[in-house]
MILO-10871 format. One record per residue: x, y, z of N, C-alpha, C in turn. Coordinates in steps of 0.2 Angstrom, whole numbers, plus 2048, in hexadecimal, padded with zeros to 3 digits. Atoms other than C-alpha are relative to their C-alpha. Last residue first. Layout:
! residues N
XYZXYZXYZ/...
END
This chain:
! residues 100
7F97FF7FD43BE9DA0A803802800/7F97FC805429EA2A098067FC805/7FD7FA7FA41BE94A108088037FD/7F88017FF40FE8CA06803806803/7FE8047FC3FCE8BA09807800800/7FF8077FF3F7E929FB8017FB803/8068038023EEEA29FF8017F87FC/8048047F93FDEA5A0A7F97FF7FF/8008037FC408EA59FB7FD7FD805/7FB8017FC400EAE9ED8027FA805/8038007FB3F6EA79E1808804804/8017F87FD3FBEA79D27FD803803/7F97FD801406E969D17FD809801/7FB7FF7FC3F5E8F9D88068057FE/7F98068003EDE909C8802808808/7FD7FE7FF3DBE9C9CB8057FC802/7FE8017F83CCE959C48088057FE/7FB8087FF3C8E9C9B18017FF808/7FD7FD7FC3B8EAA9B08077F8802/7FB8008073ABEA69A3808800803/8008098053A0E9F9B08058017FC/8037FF8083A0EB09BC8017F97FE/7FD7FE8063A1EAC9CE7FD8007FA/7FD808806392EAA9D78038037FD/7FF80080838EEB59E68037FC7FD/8057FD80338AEB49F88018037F9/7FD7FF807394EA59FD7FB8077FD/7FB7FC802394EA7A0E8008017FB/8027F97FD389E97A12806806800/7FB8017F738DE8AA06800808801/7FF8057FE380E8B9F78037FE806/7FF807805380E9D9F27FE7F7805/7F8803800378EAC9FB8027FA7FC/7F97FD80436BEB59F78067FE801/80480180935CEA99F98068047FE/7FD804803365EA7A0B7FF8007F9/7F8802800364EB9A108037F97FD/8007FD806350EB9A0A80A800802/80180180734FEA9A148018067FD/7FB806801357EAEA247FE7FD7FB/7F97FB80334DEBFA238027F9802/8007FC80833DEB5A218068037FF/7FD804805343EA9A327FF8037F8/7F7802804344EB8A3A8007F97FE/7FB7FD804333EBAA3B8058007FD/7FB7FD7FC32AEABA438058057FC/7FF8007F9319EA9A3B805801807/8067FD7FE319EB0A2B7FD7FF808/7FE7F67FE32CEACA297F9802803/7FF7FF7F9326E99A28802807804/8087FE7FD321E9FA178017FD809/8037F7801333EA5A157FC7FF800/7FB7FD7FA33BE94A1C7FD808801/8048027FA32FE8AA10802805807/8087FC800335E96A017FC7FC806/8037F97FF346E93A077FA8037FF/7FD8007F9349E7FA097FD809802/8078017FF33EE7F9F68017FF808/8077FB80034AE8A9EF7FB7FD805/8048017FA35CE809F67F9803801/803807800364E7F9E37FC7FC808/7FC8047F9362E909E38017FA800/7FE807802360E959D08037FB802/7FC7FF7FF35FEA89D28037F87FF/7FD7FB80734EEA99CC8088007FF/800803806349E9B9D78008047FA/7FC8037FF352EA49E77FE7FB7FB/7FB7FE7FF349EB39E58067FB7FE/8027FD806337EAE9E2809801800/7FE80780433DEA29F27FF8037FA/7F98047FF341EB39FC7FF7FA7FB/7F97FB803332EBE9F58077FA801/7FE804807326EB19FB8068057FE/7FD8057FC323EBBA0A8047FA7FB/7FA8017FE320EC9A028047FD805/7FB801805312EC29F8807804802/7FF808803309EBBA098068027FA/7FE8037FA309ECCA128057F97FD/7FE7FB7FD302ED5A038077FE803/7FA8038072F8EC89FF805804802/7FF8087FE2F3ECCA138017FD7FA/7FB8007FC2F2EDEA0F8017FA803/7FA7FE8032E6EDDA018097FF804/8008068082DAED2A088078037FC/7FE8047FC2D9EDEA178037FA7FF/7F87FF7FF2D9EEDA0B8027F9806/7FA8018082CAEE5A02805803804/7FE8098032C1EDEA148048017FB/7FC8017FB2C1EF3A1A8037F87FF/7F97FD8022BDEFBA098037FD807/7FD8048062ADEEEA08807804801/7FD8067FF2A8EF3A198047FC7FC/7FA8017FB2ADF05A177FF7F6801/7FB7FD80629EF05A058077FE808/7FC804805293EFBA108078007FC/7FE8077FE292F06A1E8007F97FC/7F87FC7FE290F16A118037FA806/7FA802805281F0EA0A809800802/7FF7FC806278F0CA178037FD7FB/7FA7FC801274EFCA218008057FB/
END
């Protein structure tokens, strides 16, 4: 073989190697996400996101779950410094009681 069929063979296995890390580290992305965030479900997400690499949407169901909280909908964490909210200052129909 030449030279110049050497040189494309090696440029064809290093991007081939590249794009399949590639492949692999943004597949990880979701559990990277959801143990920096301090999911308590990480290790449910990152098997969900490598199962991504064979059926799609379940990647985007992991990277949507590493961003959400604990019960489905929650997609943010209150603050910590932040007091609950007493019934008295709630309105009404956020209490459950009914105007007389």
């Amino acid at each position: 073989m030449d030279k110049i069929a050497i040189i494309s063979l090696f440029l064809i296995f290093f991007s081939v190697i590249v794009i399949i890390l590639g492949i692999v580290e943004i597949h990880t992305y979701p559990g990277k996400i959801a143990e920096q965030r301090g999911h308590p479900q990480k290790e449910a997400i990152e098997a969900t996101s490598l199962m991504g690499l064979l059926i799609f949407p379940l990647w985007m169901l992991a990277l949507v779950w590493s961003y959400s909280g604990a019960v489905i909908g929650n997609l943010y964490t209150p603050p910590a410094n932040k007091e609950p909210e007493k019934a008295d200052d709630l309105p009404p129909a956020a209490t459950g009681q009914k105007d007389d």
